[in-house]
N, CA, C and O of each residue as an XYZ file, in Angstrom:
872
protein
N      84.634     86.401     37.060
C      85.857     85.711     37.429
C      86.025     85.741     38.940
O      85.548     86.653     39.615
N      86.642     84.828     39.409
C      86.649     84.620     40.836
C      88.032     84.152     41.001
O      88.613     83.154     40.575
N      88.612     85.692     42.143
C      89.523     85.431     42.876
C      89.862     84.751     43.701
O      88.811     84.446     44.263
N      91.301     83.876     44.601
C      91.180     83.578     45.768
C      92.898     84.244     46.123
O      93.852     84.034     45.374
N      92.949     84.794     46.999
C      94.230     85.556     47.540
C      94.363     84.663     48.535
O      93.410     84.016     48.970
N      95.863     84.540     49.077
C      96.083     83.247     49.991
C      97.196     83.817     50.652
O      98.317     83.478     50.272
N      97.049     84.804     51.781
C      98.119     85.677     52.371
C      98.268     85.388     53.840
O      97.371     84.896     54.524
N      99.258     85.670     54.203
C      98.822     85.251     56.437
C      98.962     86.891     56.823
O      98.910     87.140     58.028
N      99.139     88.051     55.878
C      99.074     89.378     56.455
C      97.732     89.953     55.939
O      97.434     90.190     54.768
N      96.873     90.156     57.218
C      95.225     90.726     56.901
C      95.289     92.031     55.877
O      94.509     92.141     54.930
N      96.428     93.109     56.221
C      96.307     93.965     56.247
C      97.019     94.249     54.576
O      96.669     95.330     54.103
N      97.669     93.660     53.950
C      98.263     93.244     52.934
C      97.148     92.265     51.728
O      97.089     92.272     50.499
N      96.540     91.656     52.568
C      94.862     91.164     51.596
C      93.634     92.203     51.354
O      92.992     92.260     50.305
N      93.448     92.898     52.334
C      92.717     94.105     52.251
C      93.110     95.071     51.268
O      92.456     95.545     50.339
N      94.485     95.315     51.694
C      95.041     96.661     50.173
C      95.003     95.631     48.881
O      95.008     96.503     48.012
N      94.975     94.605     48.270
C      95.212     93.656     47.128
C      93.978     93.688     47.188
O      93.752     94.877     46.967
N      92.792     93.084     47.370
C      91.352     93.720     47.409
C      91.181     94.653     46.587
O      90.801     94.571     45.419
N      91.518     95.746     47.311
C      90.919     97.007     47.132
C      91.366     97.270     45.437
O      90.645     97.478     44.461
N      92.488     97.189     45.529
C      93.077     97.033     44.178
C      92.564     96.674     43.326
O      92.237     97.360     42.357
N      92.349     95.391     43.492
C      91.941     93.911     42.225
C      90.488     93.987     41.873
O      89.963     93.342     40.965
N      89.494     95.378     43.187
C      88.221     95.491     42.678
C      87.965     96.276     41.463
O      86.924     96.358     40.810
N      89.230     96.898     41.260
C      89.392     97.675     39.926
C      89.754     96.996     38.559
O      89.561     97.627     37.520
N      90.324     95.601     38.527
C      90.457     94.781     37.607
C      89.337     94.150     36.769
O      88.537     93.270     37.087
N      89.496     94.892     35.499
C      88.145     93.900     34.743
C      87.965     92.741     34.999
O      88.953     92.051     35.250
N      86.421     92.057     35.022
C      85.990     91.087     35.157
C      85.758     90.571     35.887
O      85.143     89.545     35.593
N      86.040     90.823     37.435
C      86.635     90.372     39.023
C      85.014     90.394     39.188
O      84.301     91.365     38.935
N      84.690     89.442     39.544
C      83.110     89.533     40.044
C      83.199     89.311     41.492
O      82.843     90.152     42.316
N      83.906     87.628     41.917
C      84.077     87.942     43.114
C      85.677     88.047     43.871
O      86.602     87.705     43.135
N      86.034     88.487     45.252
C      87.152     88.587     45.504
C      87.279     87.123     46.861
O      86.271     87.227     47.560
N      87.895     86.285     47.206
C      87.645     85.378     48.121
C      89.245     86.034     49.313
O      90.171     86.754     48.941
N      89.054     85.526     50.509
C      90.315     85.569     51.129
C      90.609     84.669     51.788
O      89.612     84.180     52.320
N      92.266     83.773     52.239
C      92.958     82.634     53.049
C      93.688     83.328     53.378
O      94.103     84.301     52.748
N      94.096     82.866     54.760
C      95.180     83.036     55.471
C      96.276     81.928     55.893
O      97.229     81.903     56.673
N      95.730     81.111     55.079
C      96.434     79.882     55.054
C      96.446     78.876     54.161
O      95.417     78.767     53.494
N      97.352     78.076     53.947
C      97.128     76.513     53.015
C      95.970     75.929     53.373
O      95.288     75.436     52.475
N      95.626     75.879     54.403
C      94.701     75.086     54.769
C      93.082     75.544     55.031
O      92.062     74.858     54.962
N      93.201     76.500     55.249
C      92.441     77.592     55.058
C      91.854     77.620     53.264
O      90.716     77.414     52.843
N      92.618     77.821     52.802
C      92.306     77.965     51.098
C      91.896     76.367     50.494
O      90.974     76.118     49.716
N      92.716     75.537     51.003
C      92.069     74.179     50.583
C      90.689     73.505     50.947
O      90.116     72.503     50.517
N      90.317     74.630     52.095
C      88.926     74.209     52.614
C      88.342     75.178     52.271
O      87.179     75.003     52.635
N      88.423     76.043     51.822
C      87.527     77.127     51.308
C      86.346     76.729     49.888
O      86.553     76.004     48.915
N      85.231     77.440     50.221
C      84.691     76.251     49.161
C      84.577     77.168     47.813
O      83.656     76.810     47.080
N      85.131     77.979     47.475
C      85.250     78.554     46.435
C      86.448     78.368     45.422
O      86.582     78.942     44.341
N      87.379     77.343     46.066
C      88.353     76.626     45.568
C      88.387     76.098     44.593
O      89.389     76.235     43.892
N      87.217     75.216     44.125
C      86.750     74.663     43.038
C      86.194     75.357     41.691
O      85.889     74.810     40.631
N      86.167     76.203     41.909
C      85.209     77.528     41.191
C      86.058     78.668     40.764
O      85.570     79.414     39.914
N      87.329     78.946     41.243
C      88.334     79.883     41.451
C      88.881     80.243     39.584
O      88.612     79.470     38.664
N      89.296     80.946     39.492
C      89.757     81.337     37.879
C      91.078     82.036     38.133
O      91.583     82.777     37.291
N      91.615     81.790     39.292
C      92.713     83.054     39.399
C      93.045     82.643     41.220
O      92.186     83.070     41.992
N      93.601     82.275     41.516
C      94.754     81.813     42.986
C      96.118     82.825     43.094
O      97.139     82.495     42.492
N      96.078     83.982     43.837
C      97.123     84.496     44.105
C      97.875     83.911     45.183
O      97.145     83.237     45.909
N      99.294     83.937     45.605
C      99.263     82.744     46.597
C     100.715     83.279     47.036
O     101.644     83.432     46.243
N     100.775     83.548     48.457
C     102.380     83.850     49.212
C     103.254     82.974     49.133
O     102.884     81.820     49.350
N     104.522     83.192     48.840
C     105.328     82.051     48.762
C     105.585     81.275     49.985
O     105.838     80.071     50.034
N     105.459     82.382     51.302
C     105.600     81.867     52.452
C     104.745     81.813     53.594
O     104.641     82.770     54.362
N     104.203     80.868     53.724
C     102.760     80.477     54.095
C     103.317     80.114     55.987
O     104.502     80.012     56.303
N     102.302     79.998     56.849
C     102.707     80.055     58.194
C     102.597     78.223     57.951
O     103.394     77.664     58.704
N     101.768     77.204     57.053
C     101.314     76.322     56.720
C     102.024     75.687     55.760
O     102.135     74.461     55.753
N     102.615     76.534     54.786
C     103.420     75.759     53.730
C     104.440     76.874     53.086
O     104.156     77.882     52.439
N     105.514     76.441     53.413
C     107.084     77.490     53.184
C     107.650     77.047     51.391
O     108.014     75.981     50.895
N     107.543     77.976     51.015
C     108.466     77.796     49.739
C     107.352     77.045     48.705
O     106.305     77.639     48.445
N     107.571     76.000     48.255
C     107.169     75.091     46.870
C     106.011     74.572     47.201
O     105.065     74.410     46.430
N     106.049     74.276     48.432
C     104.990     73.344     48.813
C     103.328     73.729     48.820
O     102.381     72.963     48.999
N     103.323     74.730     48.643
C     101.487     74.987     48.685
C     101.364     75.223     47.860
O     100.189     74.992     47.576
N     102.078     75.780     46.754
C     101.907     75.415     45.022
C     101.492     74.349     44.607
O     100.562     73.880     43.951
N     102.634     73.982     45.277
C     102.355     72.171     44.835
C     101.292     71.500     45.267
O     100.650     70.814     44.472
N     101.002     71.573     46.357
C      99.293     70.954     46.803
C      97.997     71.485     45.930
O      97.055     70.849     45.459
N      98.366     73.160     45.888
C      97.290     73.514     45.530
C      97.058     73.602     43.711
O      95.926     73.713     43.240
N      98.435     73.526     42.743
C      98.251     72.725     41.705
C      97.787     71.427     41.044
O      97.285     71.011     40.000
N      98.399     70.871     42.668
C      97.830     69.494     42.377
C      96.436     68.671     42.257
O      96.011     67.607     41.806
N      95.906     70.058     43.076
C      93.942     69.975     43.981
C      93.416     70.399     42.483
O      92.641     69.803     41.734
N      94.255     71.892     42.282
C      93.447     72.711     40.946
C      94.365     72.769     39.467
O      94.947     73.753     39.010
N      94.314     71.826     39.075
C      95.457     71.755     37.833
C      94.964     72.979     36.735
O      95.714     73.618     35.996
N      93.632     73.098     36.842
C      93.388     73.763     35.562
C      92.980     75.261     35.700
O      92.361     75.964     34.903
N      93.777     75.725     37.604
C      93.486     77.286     37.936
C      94.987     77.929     37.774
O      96.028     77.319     38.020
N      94.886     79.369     37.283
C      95.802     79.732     36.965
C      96.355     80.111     38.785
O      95.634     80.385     39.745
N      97.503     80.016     38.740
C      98.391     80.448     40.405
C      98.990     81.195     40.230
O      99.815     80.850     39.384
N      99.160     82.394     40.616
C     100.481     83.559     40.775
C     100.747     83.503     41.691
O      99.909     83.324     42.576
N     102.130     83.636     41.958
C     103.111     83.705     43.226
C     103.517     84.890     43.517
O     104.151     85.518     42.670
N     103.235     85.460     44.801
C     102.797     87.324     45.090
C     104.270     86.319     46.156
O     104.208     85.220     46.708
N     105.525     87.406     46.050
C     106.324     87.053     47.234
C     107.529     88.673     47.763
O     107.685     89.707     47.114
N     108.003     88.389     48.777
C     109.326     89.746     48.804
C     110.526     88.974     48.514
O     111.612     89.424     48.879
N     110.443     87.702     47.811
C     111.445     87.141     47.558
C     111.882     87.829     45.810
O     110.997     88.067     44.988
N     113.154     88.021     45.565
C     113.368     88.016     43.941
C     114.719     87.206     43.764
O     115.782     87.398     43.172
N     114.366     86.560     44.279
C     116.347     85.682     44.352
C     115.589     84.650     42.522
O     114.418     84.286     42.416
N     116.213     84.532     41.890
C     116.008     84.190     40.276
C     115.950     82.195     40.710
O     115.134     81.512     40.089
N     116.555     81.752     41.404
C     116.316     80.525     41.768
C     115.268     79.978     41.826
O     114.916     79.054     41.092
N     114.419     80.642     42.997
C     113.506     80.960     43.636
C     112.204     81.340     42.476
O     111.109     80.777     42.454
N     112.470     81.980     41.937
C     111.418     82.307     40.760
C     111.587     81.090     39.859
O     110.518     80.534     39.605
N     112.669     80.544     39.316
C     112.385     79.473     38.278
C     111.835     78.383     39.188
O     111.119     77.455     38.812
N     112.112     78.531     40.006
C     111.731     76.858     40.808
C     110.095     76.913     40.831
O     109.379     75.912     40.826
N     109.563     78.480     40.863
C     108.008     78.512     40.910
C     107.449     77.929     39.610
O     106.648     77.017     39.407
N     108.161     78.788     38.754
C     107.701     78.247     36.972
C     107.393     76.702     36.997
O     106.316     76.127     36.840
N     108.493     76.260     37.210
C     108.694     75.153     36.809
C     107.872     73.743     37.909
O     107.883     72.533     37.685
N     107.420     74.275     38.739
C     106.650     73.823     39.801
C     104.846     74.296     39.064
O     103.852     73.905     39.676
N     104.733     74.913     38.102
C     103.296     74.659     37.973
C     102.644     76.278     38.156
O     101.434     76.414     37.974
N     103.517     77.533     38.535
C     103.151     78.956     38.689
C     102.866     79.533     37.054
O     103.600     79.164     36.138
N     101.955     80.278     36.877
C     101.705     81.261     35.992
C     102.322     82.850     35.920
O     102.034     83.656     35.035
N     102.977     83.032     36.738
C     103.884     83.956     37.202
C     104.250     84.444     38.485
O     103.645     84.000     39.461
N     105.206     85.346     38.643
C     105.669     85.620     39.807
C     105.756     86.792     40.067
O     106.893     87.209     39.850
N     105.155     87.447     40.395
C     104.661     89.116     41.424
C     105.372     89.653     42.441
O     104.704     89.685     43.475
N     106.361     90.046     42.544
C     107.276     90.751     43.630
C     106.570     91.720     44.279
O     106.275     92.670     43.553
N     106.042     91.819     45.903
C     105.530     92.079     46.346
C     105.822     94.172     46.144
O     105.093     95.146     46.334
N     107.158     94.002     45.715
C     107.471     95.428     46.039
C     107.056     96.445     45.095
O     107.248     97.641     45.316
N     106.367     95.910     43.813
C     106.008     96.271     42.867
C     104.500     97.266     42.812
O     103.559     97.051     43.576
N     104.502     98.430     41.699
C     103.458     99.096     41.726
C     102.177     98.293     41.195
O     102.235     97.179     40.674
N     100.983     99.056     41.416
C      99.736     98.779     41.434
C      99.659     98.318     40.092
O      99.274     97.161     39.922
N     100.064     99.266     38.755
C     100.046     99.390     37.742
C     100.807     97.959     37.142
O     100.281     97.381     36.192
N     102.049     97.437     37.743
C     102.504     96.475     37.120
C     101.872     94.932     37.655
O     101.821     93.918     36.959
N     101.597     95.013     38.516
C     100.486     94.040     39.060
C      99.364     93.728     38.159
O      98.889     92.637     37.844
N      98.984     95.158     37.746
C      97.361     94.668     37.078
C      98.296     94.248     35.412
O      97.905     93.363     34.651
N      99.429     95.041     35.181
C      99.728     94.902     33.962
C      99.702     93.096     33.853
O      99.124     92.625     32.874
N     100.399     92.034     34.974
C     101.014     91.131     34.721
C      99.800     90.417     34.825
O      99.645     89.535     33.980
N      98.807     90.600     35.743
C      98.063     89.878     35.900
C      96.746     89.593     34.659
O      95.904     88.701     34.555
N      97.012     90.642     33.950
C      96.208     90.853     32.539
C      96.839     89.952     31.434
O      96.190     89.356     30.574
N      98.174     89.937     31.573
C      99.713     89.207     30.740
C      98.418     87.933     31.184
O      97.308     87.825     30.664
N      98.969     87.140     32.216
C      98.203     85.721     32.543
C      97.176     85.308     31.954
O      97.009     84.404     31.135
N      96.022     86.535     32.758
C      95.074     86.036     31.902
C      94.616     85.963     30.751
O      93.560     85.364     30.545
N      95.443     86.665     29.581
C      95.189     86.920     28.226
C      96.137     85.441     27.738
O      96.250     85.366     26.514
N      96.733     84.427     28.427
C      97.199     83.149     28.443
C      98.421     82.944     28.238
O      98.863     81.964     27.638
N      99.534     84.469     29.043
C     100.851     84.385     29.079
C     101.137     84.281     30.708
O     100.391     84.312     31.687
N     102.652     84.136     30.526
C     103.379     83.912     31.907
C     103.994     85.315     32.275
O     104.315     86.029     31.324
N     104.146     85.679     33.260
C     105.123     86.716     33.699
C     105.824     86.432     34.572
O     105.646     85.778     35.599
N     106.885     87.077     34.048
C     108.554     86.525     34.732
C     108.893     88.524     35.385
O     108.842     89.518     34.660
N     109.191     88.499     36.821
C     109.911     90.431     36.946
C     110.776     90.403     36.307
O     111.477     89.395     36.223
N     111.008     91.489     35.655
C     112.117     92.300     35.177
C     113.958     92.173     35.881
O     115.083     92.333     35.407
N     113.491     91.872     36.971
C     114.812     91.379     37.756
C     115.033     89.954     36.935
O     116.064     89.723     36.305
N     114.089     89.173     37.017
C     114.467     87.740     36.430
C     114.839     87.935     34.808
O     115.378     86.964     34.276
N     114.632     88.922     34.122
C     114.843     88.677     32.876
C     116.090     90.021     32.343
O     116.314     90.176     31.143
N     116.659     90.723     33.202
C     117.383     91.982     32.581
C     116.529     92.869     32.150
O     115.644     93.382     32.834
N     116.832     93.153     30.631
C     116.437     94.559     29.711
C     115.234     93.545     29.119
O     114.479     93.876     28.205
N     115.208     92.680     29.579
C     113.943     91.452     28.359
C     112.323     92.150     28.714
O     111.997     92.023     29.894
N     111.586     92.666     28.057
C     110.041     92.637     28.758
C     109.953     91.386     29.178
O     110.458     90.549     28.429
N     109.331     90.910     30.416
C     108.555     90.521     31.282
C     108.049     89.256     31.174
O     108.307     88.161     31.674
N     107.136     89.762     30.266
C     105.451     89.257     29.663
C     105.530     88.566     28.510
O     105.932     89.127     27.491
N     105.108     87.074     28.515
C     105.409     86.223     27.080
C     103.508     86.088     26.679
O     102.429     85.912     27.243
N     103.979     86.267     25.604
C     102.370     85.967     25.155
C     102.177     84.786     24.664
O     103.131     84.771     23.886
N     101.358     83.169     24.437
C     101.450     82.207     23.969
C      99.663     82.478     22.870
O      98.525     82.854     23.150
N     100.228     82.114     21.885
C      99.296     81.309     20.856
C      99.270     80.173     20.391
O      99.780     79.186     20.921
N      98.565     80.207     19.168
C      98.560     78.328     18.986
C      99.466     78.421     17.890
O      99.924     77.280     17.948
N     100.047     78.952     16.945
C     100.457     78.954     16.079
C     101.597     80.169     15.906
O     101.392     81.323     16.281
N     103.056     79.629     15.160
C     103.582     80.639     14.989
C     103.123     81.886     13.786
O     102.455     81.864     12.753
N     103.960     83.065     14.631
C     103.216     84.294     13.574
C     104.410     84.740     12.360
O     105.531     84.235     12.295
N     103.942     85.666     11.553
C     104.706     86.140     10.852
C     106.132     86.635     11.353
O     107.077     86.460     10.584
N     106.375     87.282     12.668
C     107.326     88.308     13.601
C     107.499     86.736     14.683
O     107.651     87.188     15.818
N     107.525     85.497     14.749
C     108.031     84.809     15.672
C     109.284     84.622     14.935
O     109.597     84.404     13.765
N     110.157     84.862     16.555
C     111.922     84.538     16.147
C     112.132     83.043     15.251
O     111.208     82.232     15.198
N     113.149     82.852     14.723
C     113.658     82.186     13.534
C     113.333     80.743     13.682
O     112.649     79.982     12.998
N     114.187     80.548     15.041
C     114.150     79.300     15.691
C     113.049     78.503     16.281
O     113.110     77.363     16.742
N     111.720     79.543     16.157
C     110.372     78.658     16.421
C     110.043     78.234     15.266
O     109.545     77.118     15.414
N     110.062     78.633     13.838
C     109.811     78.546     12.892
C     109.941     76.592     12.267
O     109.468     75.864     11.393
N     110.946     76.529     13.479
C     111.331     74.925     13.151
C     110.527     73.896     13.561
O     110.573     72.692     13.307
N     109.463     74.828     14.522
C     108.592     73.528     15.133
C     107.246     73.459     14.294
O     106.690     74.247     13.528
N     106.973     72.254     14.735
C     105.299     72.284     14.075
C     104.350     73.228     14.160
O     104.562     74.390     14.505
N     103.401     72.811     13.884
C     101.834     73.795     14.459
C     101.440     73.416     15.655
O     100.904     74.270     16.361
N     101.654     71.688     16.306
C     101.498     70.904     16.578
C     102.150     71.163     18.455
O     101.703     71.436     19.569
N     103.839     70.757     17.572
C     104.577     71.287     18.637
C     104.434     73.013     19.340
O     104.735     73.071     20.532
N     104.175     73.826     18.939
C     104.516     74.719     19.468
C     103.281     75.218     20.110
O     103.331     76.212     20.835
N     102.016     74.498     19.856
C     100.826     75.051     20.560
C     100.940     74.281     21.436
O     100.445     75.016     22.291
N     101.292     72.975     22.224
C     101.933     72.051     23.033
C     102.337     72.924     24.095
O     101.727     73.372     25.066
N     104.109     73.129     23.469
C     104.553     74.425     24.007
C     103.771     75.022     24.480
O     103.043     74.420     25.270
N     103.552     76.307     24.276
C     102.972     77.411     24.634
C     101.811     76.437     25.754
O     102.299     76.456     26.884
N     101.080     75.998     25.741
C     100.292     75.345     26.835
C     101.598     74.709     27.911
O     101.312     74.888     29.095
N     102.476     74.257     27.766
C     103.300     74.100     28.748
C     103.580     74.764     29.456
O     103.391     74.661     30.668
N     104.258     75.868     28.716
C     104.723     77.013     29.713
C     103.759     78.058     30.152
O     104.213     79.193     30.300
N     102.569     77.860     30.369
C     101.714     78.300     30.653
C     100.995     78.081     32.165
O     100.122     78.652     32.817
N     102.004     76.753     32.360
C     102.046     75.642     33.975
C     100.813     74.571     33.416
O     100.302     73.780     34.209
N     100.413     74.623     32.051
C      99.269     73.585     32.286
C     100.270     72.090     31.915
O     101.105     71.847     31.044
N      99.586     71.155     33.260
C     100.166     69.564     33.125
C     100.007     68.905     31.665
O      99.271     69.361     30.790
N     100.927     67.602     31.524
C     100.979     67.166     30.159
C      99.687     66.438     30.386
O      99.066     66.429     29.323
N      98.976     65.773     31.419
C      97.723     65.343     31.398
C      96.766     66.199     31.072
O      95.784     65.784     30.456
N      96.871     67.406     31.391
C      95.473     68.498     31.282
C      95.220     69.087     29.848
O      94.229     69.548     29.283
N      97.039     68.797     29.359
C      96.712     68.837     27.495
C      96.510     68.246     27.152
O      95.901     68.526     26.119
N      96.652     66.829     27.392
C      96.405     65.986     26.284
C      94.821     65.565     26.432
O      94.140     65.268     25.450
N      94.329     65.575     27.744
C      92.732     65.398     27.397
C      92.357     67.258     26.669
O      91.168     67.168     26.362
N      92.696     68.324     26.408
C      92.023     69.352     26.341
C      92.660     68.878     24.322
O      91.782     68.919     23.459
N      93.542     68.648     24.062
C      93.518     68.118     22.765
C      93.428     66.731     22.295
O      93.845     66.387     21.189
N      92.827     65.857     23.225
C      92.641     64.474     23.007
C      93.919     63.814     22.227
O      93.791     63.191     21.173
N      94.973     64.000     22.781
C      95.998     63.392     22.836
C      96.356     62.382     23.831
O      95.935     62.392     24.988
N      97.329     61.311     23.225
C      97.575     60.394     24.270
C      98.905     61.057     25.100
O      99.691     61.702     24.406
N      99.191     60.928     26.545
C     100.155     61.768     27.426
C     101.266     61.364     26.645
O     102.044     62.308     26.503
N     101.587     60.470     26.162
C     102.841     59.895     25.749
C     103.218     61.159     24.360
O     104.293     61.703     24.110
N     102.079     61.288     23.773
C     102.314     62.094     22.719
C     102.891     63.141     23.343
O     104.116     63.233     23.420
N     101.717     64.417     24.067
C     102.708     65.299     24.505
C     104.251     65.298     25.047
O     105.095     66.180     24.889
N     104.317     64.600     25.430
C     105.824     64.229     26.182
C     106.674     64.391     24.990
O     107.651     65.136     24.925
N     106.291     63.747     24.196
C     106.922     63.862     23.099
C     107.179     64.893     21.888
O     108.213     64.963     21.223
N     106.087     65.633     21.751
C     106.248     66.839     21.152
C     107.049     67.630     22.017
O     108.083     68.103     21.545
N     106.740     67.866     23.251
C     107.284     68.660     24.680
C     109.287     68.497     24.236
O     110.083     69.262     23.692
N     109.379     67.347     24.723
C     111.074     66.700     24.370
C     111.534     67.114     23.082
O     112.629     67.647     22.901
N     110.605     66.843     22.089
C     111.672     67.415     20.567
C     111.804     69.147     20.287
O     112.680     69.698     19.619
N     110.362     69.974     21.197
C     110.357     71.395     20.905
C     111.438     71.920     22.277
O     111.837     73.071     22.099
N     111.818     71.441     23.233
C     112.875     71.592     24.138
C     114.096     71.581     23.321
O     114.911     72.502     23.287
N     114.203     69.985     22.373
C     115.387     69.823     21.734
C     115.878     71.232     20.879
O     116.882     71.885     21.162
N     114.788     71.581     19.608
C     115.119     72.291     19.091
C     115.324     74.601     19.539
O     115.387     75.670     18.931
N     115.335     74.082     20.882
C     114.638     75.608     22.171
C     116.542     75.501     22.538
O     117.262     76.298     23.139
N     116.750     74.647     22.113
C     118.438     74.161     23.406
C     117.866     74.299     25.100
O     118.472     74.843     26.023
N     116.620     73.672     25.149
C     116.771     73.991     26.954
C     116.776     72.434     26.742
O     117.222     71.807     25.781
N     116.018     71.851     28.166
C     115.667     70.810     28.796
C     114.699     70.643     29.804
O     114.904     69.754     30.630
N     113.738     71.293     29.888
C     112.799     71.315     30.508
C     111.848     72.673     30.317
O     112.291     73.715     29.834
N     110.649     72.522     30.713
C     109.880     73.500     30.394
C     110.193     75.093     31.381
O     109.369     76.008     31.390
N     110.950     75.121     31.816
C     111.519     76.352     32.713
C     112.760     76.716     31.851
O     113.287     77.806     32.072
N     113.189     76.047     31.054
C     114.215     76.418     30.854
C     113.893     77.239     29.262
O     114.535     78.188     28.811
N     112.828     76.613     28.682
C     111.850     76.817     27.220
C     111.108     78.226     27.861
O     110.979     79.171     27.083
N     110.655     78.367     29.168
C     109.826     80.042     29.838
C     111.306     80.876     29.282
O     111.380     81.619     28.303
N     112.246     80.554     30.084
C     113.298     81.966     29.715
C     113.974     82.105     28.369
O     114.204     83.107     27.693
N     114.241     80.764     28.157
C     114.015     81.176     26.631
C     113.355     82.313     25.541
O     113.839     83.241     24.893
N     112.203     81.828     25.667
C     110.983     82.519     25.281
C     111.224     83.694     25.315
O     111.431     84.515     24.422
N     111.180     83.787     26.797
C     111.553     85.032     27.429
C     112.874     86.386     26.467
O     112.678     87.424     25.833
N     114.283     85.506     26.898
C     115.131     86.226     25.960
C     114.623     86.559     24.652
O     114.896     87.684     24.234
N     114.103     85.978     24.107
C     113.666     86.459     22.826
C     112.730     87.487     22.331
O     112.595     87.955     21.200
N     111.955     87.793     23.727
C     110.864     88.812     23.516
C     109.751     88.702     22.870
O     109.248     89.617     22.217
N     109.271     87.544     23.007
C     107.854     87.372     22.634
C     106.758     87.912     23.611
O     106.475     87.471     24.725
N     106.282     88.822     23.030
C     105.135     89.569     23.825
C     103.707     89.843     23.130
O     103.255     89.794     21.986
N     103.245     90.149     24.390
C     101.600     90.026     24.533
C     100.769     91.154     24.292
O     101.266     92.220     24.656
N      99.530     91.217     23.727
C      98.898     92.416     23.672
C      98.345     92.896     24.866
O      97.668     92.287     25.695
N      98.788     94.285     24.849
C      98.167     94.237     26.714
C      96.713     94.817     26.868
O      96.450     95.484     27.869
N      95.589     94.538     25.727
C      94.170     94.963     25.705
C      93.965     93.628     24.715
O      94.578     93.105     23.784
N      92.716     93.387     25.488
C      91.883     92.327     24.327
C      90.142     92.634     23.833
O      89.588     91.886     23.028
């Protein structure tokens, strides 16, 4: 698996390094110090995992998410920030992030969340959710122990879902299930309907309140 960390503090990429060489599977580790920097990097294309500052000397806030979702639709992005304002975190979700990493956080919950991701959940901090764990786990199908109210969606709809809130685009599902986009949209809109949100950020905390969680070994 191949990292790319996307920080403007050297000294703050070096300790995340050192760290992440301890994370199963990490074959290689890449480093940016910039948006632009990381978009020319040629390991960009190849990447399985984009950690990424919210506040870039190159791109402040939403915006280098957004480029760099847009370049790599089908790489997972975590947002490493010292921001925890809850705004600020949904606006990442909902912009295309796989979770959000508060810089102030231990070693241990880092690797915990970043394991959450890659086992094909989102992580939301503990600030953003109260007493809620964290960590949503997505499958394709509901289980025996899923809350009441998923029970109402399809097989159909809710593996949809779960790929939504996962940041993957309604284009990147519907070719990965050879669906037409119009379809997803549409499963997307009726499993919102029956979620009471309105958008797929609003279906993450959802989720969230309810405590659907992930195995944290695979």
């Amino acid at each position: 698996m191949q990292v790319l960390i996307v920080d403007d503090h050297p000294l703050f990429r070096t300790g995340l390094v050192y760290q992440l060489d301890c994370l199963d599977n990490v074959t290689t580790l890449h480093e940016a110090g910039s948006l632009s920097e990381a978009k020319q990097h040629p390991c960009l294309d190849a990447c399985d995992l984009i950690l990424l500052d919210y506040h870039l000397p190159d791109a402040i806030g939403l915006s280098g998410l957004q480029e760099l979702r847009a370049h790599c639709p089908q790489v997972q992005i975590v947002i490493l920030s010292g921001e925890e304002d809850i705004n600020i975190i949904r606006s990442t979700i909902e912009a295309g992030a796989s979770g959000f990493v508060p810089k102030s956080v231990s070693s241990d919950v880092l690797f915990h969340a970043l394991k959450s991701i890659l086992a094909g959940g989102i992580y939301l901090p503990a600030s953003a959710l109260g007493s809620v764990s964290p960590a949503l786990h997505h499958s394709n199908a509901p289980s025996a122990g899923t809350p009441g109210i998923l029970t109402l969606l399809t097989d159909r709809q809710y593996q949809i879902l779960m790929l939504a809130v996962q940041g993957r685009p309604n284009k990147l599902i519907a070719r990965d299930l050879s669906l037409a986009e119009g379809t997803i949209k549409a499963h997307l809109s009726a499993a919102y309907q029956i979620l009471g949100t309105r958008n797929r950020t609003g279906a993450v905390f959802k989720l969230a309140q309810m405590g659907v969680l992930p195995p944290l070994e695979h």
